[in-house]
C-alpha positions as CSV (number, residue, x, y, z in Angstrom):
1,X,2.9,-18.1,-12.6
2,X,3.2,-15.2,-10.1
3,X,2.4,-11.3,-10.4
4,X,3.9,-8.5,-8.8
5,X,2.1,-6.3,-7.5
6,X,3.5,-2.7,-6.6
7,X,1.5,-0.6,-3.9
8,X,1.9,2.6,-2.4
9,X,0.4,4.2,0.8
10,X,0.2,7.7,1.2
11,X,-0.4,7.9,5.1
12,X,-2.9,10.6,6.6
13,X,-1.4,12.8,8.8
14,X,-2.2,13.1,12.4
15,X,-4.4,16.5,13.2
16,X,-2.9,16.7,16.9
17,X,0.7,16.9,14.7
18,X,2.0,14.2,15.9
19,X,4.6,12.2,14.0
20,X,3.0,9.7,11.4
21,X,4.2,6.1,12.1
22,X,5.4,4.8,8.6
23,X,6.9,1.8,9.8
24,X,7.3,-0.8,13.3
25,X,10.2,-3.2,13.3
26,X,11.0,-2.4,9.4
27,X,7.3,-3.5,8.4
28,X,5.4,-1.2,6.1
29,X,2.0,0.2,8.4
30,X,-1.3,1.3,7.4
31,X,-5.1,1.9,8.8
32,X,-7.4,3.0,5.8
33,X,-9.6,3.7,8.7
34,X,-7.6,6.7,9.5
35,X,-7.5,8.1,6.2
36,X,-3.9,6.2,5.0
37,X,-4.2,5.9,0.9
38,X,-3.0,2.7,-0.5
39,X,-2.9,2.6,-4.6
40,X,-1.7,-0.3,-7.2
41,X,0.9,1.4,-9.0
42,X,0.6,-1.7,-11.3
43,X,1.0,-5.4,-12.0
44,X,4.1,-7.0,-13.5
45,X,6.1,-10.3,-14.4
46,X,9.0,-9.9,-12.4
47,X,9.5,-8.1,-9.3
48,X,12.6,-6.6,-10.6
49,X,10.1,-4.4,-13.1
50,X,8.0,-3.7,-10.1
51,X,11.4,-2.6,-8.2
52,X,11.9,-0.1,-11.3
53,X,8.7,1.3,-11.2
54,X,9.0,2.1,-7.5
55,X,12.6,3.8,-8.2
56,X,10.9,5.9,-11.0
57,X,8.1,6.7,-9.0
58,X,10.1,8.0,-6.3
59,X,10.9,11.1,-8.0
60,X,7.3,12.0,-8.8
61,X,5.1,14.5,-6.8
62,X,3.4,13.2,-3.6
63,X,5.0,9.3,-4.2
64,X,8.5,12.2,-3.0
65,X,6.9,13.0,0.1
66,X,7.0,9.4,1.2
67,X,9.8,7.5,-0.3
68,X,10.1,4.5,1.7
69,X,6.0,3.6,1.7
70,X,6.2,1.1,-1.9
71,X,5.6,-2.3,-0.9
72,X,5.4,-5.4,-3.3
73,X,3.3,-8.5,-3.2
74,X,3.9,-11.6,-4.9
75,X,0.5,-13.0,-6.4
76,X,0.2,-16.3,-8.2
77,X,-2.3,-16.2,-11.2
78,X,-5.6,-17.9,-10.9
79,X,-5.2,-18.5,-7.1
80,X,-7.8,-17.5,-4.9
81,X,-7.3,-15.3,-2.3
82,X,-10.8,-14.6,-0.6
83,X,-12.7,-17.6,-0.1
84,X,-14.7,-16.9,3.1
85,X,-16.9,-13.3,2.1
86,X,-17.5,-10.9,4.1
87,X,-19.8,-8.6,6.1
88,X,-20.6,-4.9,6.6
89,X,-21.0,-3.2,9.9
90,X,-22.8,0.0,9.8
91,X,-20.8,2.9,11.1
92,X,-22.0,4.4,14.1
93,X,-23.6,7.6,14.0
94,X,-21.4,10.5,15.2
């Protein structure tokens, strides 16, 4: 059975004022590095509820300033995604 998954990233504006780079080629872009917010709107059984949701959402505050930045991901249920683990490297000191 597959979820869908509806996401939204707020992206970080750039301090020299530049324009903020929403998309390349069509594809949705975003570096939590440099301060881009991504949130699960929520989970649902079909994407056309998720496609609803995103409509609706559109007209709220802040999810307004950026329209075009929902993305949905199709995830099947009791599949898992992260298999290898990870590790943590320590931030530099600035």
């Amino acid at each position: 059975m597959d979820v869908f998954v509806l996401w939204h990233i707020r992206h970080a504006r750039n301090l020299d004022g530049s324009p903020t780079v929403h998309r390349d080629d069509g594809e949705l872009m975003w570096d939590e590095e440099n301060g881009d917010d991504l949130k699960v709107l929520g989970v649902y059984s079909s994407e056309h509820r998720a496609s609803d949701l995103a409509q609706a959402a559109r007209l709220l505050p802040g999810f307004r300033d950026e329209p075009d930045c929902f993305m949905i991901d199709t995830y099947e249920v009791d599949e898992d995604r992260w298999t290898d683990g990870f590790v943590s490297i320590p931030r530099a000191e600035e």
